[in-house]
C-alpha positions in Angstrom: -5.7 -24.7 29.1 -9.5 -23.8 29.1 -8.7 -20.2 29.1 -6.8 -20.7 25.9 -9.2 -22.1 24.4 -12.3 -20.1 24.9 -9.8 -16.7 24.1 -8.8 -18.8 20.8 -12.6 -19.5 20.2 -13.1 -15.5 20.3 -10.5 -14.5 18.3 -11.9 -16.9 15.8 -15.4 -15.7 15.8 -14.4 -11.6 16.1 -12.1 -12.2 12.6 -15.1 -14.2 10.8 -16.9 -11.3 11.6 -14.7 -9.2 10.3 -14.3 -10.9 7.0 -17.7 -10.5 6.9 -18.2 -6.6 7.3 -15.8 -5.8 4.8 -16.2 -6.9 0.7 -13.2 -6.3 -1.8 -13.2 -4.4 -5.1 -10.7 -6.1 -7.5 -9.1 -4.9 -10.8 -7.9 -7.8 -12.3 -7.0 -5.5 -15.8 -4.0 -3.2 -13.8 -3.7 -5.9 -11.1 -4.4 -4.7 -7.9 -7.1 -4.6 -5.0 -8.6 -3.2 -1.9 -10.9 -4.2 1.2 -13.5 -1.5 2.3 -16.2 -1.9 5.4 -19.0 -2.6 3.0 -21.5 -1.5 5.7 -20.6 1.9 5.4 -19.5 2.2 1.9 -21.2 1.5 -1.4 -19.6 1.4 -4.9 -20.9 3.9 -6.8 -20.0 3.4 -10.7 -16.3 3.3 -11.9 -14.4 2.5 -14.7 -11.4 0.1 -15.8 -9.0 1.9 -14.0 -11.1 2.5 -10.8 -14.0 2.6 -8.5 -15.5 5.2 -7.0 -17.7 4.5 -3.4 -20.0 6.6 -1.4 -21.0 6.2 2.1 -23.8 4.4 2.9 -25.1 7.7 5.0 -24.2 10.7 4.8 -21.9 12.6 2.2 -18.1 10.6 2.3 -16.4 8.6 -0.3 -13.4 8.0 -1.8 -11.7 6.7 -5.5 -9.6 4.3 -5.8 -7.7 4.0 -9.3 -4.5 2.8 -11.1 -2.6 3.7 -14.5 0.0 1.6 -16.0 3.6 3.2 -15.8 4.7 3.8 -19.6 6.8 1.3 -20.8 6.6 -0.9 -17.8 4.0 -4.2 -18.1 2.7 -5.4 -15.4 4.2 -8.9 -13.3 2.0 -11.5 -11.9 
């Protein structure tokens, strides 16, 4: 029973922390979003369709973006 408990204690605190490490980048406009390790990524401008991000060091990054499928609306 104790050991349950202290592994259920750590699995607690090692997801906080992971909430914590990574921040989310939302378009609410085309509806959708994404999760990236905010420690090693930084957004670096974007637009209403996307977002572009660079690494914190060094030369990565990615873009993220969306368009709207013609003649089909988006459901919530």
């Amino acid at each position: 029973m104790i050991r349950t408990v202290c592994l259920m204690a750590a699995i607690s605190i090692t997801a906080a922390a992971a909430q914590e490490r990574y921040a989310t980048y939302q378009n609410d406009r085309l509806g959708y979003s994404i999760r990236y390790p905010a420690p090693l990524l930084k957004p670096v401008g974007g637009s209403t369709d996307g977002q572009a991000f660079a690494a914190v060091s060094g030369d990565a990054g990615f873009r993220v973006f969306a368009a709207p499928l013609a003649g089909v609306s988006r459901q919530a």
